[in-house]
N, C-alpha and C positions, 0 to 999 in steps of 0.2 A: 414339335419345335420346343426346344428349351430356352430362355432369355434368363443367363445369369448373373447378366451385369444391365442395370437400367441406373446410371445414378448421374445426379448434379453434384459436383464435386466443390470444395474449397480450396484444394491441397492439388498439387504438379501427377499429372496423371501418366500414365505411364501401362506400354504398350504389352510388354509380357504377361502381368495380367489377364489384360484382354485377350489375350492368345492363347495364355493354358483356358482359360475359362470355355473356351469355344471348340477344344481336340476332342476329339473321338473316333472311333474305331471305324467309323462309315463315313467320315469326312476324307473326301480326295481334293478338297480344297476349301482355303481361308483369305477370305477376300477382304481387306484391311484397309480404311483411309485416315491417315489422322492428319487433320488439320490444325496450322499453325501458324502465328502471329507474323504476320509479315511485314515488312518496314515501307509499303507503298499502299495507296487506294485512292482510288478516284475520286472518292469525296473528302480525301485529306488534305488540309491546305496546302502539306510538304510529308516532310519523314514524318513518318508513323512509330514514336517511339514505345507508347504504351495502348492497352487495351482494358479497359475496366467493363465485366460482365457481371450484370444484375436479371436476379430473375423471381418472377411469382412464384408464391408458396406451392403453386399449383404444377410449378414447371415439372418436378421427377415425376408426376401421375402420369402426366402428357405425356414424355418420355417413357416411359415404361408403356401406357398402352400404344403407343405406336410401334415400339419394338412387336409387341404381342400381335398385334395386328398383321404383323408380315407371316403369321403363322404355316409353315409347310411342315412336313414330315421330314425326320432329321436333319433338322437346321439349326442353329446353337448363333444363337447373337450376344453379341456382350457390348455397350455401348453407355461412353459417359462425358458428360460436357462441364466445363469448366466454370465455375463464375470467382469475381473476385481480381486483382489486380493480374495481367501476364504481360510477360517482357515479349519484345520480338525473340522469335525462333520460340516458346513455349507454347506446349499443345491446349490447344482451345478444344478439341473433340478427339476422339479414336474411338472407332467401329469395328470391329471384326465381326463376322459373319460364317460360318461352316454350314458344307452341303457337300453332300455327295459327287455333283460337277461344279467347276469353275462358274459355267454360266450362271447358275442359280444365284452362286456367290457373289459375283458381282452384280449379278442384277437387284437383287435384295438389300446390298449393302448401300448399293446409287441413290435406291428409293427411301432407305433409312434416313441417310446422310439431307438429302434431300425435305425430305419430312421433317426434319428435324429443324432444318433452315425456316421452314414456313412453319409450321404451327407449333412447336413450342415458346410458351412467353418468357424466352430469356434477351436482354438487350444488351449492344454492349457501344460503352462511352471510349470513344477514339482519339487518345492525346498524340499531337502533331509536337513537333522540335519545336515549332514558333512558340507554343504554347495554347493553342487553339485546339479547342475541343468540340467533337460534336457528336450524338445520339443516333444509334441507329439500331434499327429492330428486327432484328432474327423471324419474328413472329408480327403478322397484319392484326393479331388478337387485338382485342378491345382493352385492353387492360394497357396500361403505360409506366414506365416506370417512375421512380421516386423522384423529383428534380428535374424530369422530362420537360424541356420545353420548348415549342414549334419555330 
């Protein structure tokens, strides 16, 4: 397995990237999610205009050994998440994953995306149209963020 992309980003990310970073010659497929700011949530008071993500210094170590952790034989992962102010419709995460069959690909990619949701410590503060804001944590870690409060 190769992991060529493990990174916490500042800056609008972007999917080609990820995609040359994961081609190979034994790849018969590339299994790809990128997730992205959406203008609804159930714990938002209303429209969900903005997304502020904050994360531990420790976040891209996380990130990168969980990448590594999915380790198989010709699998190529590239995976990077966002922190820092994103509008609706900008990418918060993109994953790609290559394997020799599809299923591999997506099943690897699920459990990345996945793992990613629960234990890395990145968090992110949820601005509503009203003007109401509220915290919410990617990761059940002990750690909290800066400003965080119950």
């Amino acid at each position: 397995m190769t992991v060529d992309i493990a990174a916490i980003s500042e800056t609008a990310l972007a999917l080609d990237p990820h995609l040359r970073a994961v081609e190979h010659a034994t790849a018969g497929a590339i299994a790809t999610f990128v997730g992205t700011v959406r203008d609804h949530d159930p714990d938002a008071s209303g429209e969900v205009t903005l997304l502020e993500y904050s994360c531990h210094p420790d976040a891209e170590r996380v990130l990168a050994n969980i990448a590594h952790s999915l380790d198989r034989d010709d699998v190529r992962i590239a995976v990077s998440h966002r922190i820092g102010a994103l509008n609706v419709g900008d990418s918060a995460i993109i994953a790609c994953v290559s394997s020799a069959h599809r299923a591999e690909a997506f099943d690897i990619c699920r459990e990345l995306v996945e793992r990613i949701k629960h234990e890395v410590p990145i968090w992110k503060r949820q601005h509503a149209a009203d003007g109401t804001t509220n915290w919410q944590g990617i990761s059940a870690g002990p750690v909290e963020p800066a400003g965080a409060t119950a």
